[in-house]
C-alpha positions as CSV (number, residue, x, y, z in Angstrom):
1,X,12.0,21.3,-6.1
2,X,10.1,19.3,-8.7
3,X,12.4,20.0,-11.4
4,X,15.6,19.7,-9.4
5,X,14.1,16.3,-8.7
6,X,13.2,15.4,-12.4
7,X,16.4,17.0,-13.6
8,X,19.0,14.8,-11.0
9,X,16.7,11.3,-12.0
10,X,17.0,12.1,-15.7
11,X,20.8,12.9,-15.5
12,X,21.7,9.6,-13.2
13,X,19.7,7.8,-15.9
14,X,21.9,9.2,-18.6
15,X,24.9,8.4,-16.7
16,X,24.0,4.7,-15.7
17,X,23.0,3.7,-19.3
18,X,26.6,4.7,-20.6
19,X,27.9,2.6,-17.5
20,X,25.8,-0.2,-18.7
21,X,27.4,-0.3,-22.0
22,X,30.7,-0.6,-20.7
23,X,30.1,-3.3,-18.0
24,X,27.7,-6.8,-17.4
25,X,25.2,-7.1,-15.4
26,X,27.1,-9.3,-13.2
27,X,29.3,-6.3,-12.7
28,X,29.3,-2.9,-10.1
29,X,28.1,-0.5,-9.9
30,X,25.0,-1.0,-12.2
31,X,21.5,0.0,-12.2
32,X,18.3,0.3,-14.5
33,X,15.5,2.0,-15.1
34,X,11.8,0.8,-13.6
35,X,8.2,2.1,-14.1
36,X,5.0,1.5,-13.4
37,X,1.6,2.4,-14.7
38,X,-1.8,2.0,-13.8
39,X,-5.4,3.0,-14.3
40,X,-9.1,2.7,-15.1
41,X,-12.3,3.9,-16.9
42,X,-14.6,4.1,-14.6
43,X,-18.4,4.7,-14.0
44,X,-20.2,6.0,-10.7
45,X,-23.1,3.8,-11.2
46,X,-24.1,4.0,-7.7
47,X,-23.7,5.9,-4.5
48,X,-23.7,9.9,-3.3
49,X,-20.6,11.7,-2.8
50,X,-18.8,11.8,0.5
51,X,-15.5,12.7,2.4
52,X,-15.1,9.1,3.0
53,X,-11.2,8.5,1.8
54,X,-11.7,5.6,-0.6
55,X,-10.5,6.3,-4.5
56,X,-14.1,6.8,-6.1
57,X,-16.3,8.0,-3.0
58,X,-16.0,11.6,-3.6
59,X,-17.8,11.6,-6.7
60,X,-20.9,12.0,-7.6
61,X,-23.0,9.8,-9.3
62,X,-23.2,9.4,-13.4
63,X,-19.6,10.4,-13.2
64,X,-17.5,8.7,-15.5
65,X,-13.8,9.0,-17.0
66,X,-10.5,7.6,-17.9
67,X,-7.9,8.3,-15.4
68,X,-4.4,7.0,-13.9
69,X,-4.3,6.2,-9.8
70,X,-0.6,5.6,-10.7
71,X,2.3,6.3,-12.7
72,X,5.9,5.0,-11.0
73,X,9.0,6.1,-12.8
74,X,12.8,5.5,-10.8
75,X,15.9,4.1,-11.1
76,X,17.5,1.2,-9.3
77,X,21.3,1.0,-8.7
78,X,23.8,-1.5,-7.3
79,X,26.7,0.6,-5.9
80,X,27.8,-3.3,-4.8
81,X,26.9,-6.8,-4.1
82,X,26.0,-5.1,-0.7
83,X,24.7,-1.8,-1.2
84,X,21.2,-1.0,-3.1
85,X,19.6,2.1,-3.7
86,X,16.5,3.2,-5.5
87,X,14.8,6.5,-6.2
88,X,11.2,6.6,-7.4
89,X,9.0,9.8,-8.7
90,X,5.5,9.0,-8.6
91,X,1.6,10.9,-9.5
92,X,-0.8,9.2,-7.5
93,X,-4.6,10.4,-8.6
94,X,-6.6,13.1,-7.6
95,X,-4.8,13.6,-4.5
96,X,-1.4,14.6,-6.2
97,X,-3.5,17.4,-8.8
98,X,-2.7,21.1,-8.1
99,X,-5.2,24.0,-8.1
100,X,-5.2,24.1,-11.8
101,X,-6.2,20.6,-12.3
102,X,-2.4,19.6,-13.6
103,X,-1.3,16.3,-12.4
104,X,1.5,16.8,-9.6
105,X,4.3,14.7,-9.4
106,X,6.3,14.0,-5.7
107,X,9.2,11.9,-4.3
108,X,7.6,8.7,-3.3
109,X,10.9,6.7,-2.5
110,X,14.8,7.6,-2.0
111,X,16.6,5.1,-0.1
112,X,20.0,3.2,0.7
113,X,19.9,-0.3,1.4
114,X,23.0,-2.2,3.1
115,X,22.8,-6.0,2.5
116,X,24.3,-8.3,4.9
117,X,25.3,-5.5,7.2
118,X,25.3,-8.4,10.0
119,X,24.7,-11.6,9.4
120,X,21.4,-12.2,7.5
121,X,20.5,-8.5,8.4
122,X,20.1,-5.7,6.2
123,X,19.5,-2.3,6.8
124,X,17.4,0.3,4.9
125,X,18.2,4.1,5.5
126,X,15.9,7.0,3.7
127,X,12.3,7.1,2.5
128,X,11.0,3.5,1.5
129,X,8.0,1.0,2.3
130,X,6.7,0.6,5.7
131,X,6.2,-2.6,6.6
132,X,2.6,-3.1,7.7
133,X,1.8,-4.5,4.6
134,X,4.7,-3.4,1.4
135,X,6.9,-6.7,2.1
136,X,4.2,-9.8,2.4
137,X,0.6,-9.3,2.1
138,X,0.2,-6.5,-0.8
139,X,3.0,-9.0,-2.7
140,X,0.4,-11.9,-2.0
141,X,-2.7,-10.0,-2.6
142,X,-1.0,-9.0,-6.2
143,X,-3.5,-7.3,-7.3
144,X,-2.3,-3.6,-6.1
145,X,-3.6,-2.2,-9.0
146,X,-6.9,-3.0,-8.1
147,X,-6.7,-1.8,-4.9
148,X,-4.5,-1.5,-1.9
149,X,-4.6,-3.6,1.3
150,X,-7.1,-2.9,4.0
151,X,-4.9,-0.6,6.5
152,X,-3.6,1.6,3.1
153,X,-7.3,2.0,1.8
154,X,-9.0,3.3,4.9
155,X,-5.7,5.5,5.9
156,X,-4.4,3.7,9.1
157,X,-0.8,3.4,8.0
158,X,0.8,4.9,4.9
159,X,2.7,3.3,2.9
160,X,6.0,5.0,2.5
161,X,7.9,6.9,5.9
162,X,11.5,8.5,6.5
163,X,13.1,6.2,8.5
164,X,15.6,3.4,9.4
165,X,14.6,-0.5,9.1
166,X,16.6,-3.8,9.7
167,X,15.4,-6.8,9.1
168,X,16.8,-10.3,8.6
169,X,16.4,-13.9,9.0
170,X,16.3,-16.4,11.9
171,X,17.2,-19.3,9.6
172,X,19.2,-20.1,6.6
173,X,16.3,-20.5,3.7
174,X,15.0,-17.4,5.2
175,X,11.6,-19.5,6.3
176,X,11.1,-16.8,9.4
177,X,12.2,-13.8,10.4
178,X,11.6,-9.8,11.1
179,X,11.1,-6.5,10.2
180,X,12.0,-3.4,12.8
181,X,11.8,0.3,11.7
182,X,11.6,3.6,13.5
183,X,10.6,6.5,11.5
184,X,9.0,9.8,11.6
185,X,5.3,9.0,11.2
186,X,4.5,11.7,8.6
187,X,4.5,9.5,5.6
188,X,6.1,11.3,2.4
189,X,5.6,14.9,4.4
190,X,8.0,16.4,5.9
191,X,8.1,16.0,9.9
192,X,6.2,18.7,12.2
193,X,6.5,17.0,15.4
194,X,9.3,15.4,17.7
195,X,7.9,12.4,18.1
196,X,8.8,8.9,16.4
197,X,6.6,6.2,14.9
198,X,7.8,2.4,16.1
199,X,7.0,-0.7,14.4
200,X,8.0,-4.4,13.9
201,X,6.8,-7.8,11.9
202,X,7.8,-11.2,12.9
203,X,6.9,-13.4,9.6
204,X,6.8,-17.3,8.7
205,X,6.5,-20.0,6.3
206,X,5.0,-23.5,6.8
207,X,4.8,-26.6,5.1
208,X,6.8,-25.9,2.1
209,X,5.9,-22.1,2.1
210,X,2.6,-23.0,1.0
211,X,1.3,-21.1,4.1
212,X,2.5,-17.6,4.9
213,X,1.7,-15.9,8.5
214,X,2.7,-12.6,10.0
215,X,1.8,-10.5,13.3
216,X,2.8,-6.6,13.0
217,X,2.8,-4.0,15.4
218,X,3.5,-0.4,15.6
219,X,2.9,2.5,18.5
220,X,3.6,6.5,17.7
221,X,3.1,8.7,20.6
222,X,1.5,12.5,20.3
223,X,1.3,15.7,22.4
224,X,-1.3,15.9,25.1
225,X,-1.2,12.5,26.2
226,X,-2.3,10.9,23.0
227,X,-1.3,8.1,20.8
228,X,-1.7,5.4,18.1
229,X,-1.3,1.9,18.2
230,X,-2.0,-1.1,15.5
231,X,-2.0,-4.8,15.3
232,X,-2.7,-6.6,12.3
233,X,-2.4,-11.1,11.4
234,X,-2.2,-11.7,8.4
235,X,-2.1,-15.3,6.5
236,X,-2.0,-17.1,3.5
237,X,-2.6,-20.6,1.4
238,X,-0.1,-20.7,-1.7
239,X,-0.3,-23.1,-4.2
240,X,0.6,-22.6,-8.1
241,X,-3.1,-22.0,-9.2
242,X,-5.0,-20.6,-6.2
243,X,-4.1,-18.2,-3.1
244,X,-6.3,-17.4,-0.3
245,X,-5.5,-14.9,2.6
246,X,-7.1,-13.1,5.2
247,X,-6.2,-10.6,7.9
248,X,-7.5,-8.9,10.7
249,X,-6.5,-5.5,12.6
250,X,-7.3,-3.2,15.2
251,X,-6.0,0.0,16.1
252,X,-6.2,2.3,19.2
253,X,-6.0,5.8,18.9
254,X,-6.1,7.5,22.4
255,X,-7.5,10.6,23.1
256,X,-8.8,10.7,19.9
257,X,-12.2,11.1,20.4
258,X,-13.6,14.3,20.6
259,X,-17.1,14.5,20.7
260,X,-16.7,15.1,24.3
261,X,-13.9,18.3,24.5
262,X,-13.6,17.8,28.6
263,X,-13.4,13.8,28.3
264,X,-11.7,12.6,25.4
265,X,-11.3,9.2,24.7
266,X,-10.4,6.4,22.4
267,X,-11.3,5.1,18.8
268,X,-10.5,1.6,17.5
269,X,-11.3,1.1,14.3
270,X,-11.5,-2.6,13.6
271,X,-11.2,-4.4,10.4
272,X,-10.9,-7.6,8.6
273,X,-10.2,-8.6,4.7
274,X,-10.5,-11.9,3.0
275,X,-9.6,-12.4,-0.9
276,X,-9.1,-15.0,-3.2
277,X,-7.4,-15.1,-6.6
278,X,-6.4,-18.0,-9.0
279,X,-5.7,-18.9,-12.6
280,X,-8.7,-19.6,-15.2
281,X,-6.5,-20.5,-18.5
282,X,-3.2,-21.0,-17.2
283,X,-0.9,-17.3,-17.1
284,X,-2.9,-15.5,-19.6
285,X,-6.6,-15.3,-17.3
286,X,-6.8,-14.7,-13.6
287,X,-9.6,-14.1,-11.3
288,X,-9.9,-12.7,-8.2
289,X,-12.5,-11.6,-5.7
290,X,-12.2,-9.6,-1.9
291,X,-14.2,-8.8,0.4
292,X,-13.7,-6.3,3.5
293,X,-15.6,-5.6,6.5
294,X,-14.5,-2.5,8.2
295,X,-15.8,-0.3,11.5
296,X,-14.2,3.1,12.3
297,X,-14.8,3.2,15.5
298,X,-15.8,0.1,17.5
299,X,-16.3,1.0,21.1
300,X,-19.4,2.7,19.7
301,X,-22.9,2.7,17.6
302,X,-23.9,5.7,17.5
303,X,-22.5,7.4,14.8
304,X,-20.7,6.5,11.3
305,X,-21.2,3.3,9.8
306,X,-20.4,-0.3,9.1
307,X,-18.4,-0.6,5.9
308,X,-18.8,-3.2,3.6
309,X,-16.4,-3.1,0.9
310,X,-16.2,-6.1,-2.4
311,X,-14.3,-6.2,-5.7
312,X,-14.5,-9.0,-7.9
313,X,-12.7,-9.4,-11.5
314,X,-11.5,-10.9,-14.6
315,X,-7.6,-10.2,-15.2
316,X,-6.5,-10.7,-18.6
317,X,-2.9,-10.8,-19.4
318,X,-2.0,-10.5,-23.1
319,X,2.2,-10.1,-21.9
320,X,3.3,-11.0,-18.1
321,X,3.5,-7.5,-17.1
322,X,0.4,-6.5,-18.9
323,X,-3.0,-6.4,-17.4
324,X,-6.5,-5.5,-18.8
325,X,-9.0,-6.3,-15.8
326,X,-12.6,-5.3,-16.2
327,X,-13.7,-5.6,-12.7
328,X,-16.3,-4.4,-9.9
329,X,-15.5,-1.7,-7.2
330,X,-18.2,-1.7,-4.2
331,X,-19.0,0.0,-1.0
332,X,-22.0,-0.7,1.0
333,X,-22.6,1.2,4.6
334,X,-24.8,0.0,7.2
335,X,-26.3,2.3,9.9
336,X,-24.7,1.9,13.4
337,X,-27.6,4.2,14.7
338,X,-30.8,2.6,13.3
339,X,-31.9,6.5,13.8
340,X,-29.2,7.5,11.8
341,X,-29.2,9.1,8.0
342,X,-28.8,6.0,5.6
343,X,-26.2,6.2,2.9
344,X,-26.1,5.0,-0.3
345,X,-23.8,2.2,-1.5
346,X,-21.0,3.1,-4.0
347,X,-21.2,0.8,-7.5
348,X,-18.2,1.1,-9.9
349,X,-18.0,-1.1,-12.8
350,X,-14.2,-0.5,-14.1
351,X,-12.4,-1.4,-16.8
352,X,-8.0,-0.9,-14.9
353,X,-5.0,-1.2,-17.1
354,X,-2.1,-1.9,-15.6
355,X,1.8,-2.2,-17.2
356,X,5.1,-2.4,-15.3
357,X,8.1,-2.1,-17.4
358,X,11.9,-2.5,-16.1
């Protein structure tokens, strides 16, 4: 399957760059070629191994070594003013290495996108970015490559599903609006169940767009009387030097619980981020600094832990798509049970590299 995949990619590649000789880029159909690459040395200066999900808690400490979280490669193509389509291979760290520690590569988007298919709606049919976070906060966070949004990092909602989207405008500037998508609810697996994952985002801007809000919801039923829902707000302050946004989320998993097999009940893990990033000398040095406060389950203390999580860094840009960023990765835990086992806090000093190229 793999190579099918790479084979078809590198053949419709082929074929759209002799297209692009003969015609403009004002002209259809035409496409092009995108990628994306990014990546760190890092150092486990702090913290003992776990099965926590975050990128560097599984390793022990003393552990260091150069390594990619991400390499994007994919096409674009415009079949028409109206109709968009992308395809995108990816390897995404650790989790994507096989048995014998070679680097796996998997579909990660393959989607049709009809523009205007009502008025100021479009529709988006295939595998492509949920919308709990892919279309407005990540985008303002803009520092992906340091690490993902709140509800991607601790696992709540992935960020790609099979599916069908619309979304659209209530105005003419495009100032509010809405995102709807059903879809399978097994990420960028392949379906096991019959059930369907619903979601929706109603977004704004204010006062000149300089503020951004959103409120996003989804619900995905299960078997045996359980399910998942989430909430999450999300807002912004924009200006050209300095953005500041915070969100908050809760989600509900019923029947989830089951430390108690004859009585099972709910867990709600709650969680809020806060980040700020600006300019130091113009484009060419950034800074930015984040700081998350998440609970796995909050309807009790007596197990896991309160997690603190902080990055902080310099971003250096020696090209706009270019990006050295020697920066601090942190986890701290706090007991829930005061009789609990104590856990150490994760330190990673980084140095991440990051490069898009279209």
């Amino acid at each position: 399957m793999k190579k099918l995949l790479i084979a078809l990619l590198l053949a419709s590649f082929v074929s759209n760059l002799q297209s692009q000789d003969k015609n403009s880029s004002s002209s259809y159909p035409n496409g092009k070629i995108f990628g994306s690459v990014f990546g760190d040395y890092f150092y486990k200066a702090g913290g003992d191994s776990t099965v926590s999900p975050l990128d560097f808690t599984a390793y022990k400490k003393d552990y260091n070594t150069f390594e990619f979280r991400r390499i994007f490669l994919g096409y674009e193509h415009n079949f028409s003013e109206d109709f968009y389509s992308k395809v995108t291979l990816a390897y995404e760290g650790p989790s994507d290495v096989a048995s014998n520690g070679k680097r796996n590569v998997i579909l990660k988007d393959a989607f049709l996108n009809w523009k205007n298919i009502f008025s100021n709606t479009n529709l988006t049919f295939g595998l492509f970015p949920t919308i709990a976070y892919s279309y407005h906060s990540e985008k303002i966070w803009g520092n992906r490559f340091v690490e993902k949004m709140i509800l991607d990092q601790r696992g709540l909602t992935a960020s790609r599903d099979f599916g069908l989207m619309i979304n659209g405008a209530f105005d003419k500037s495009g100032d509010f609006g809405y995102y709807a998508m059903v879809a399978t609810g097994s990420g960028q697996a392949i379906e096991k169940n019959k059930y369907k994952k619903f979601s929706g985002m109603l977004f704004g801007n204010f006062a000149g767009k300089k503020f951004t809000a959103d409120l996003y919801a989804d619900y995905e039923p299960y078997e045996n009387d359980k399910s998942k829902s989430t909430w999450n707000a999300f807002v912004a302050y924009q200006v050209p030097e300095l953005t500041i946004g915070l969100e908050s989320f809760i989600s509900i998993q019923k029947n989830f619980n089951v430390n108690v097999p004859t009585n099972p009940g709910n867990i709600e893990p709650f969680g809020i981020s806060f980040f700020v990033r600006g300019n130091l000398s113009g484009e060419k040095v950034k800074f930015f600094s984040r700081y998350d406060y998440y609970n796995p389950d909050s309807r009790t203390a007596q197990y896991d832990y309160y997690n603190h999580f902080v990055t902080a860094g310099i971003d250096y840009l020696p090209l706009p798509n270019i990006h050295i960023t020697p920066n601090l990765w942190l986890n701290a835990y706090a007991r829930k049970n005061p009789a609990g086992k104590g856990r150490k806090t994760d330190v990673v000093p980084r140095i991440t590299f990051s490069y898009d190229y279209k």
